[in-house]
C-alpha positions as CSV (number, residue, x, y, z in Angstrom):
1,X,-24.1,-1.1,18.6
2,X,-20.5,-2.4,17.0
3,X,-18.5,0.1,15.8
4,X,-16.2,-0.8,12.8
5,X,-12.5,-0.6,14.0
6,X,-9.8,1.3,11.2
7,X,-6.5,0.5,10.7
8,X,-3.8,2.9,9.5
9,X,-2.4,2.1,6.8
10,X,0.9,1.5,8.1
11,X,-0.5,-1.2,10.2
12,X,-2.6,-2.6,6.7
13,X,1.1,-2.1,4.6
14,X,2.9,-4.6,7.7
15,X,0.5,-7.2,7.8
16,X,0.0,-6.9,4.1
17,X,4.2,-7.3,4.0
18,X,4.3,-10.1,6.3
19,X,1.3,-11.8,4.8
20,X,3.2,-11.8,1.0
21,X,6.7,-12.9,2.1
22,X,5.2,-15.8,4.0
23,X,6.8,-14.7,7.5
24,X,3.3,-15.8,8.6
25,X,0.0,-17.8,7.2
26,X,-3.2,-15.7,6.9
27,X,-4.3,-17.8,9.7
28,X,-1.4,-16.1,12.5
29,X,-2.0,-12.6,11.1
30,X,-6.1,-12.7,11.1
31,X,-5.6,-14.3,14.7
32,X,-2.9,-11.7,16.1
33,X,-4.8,-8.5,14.8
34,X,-7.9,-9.8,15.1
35,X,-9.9,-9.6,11.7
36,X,-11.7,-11.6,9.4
37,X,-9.9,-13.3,6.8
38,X,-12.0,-11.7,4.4
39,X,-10.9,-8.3,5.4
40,X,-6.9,-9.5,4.4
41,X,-8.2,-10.5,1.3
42,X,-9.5,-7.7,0.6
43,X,-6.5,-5.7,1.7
44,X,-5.0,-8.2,-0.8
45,X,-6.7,-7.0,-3.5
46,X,-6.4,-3.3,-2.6
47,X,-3.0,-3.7,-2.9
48,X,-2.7,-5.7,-6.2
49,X,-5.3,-2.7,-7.9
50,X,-3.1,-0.2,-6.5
51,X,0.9,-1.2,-6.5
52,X,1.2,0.3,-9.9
53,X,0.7,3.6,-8.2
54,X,4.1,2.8,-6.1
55,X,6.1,3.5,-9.6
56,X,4.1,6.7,-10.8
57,X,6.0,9.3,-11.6
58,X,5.5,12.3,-9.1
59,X,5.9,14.7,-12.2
60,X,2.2,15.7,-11.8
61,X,2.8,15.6,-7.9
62,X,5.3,18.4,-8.0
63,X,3.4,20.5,-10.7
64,X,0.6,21.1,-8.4
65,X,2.5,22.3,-6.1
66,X,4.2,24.7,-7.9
67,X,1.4,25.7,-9.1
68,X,-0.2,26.4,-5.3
69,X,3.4,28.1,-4.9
């Protein structure tokens, strides 16, 4: 039985990094890590739904834990 490999997302964030400024093709990275280029596309798109979250504010962050305080 295969078992599905993870990736932190660390790792996910560098390839992603290296993958948008062009330091490598999609071709090197899928090759060097070893995945499917329709897992980095879809890493891709995981990244474009979610960047906006990058610039939230932490306001409601920080009143949760004061609250738990």
């Amino acid at each position: 039985m295969n078992q599905r490999r993870s990736f932190k997302p660390e790792l996910k964030a560098w390839i992603m990094t290296q993958a948008l400024t062009g330091q490598k093709t999609a071709a090197q990275l899928c090759r060097e890590h070893q995945i499917s280029e329709s897992l980095l596309t879809r890493w891709k798109q995981q990244l474009i739904d979610q960047a906006a979250l990058v610039f939230e504010s932490s306001g409601a962050a920080t009143a949760e834990a004061e609250r738990i305080a």
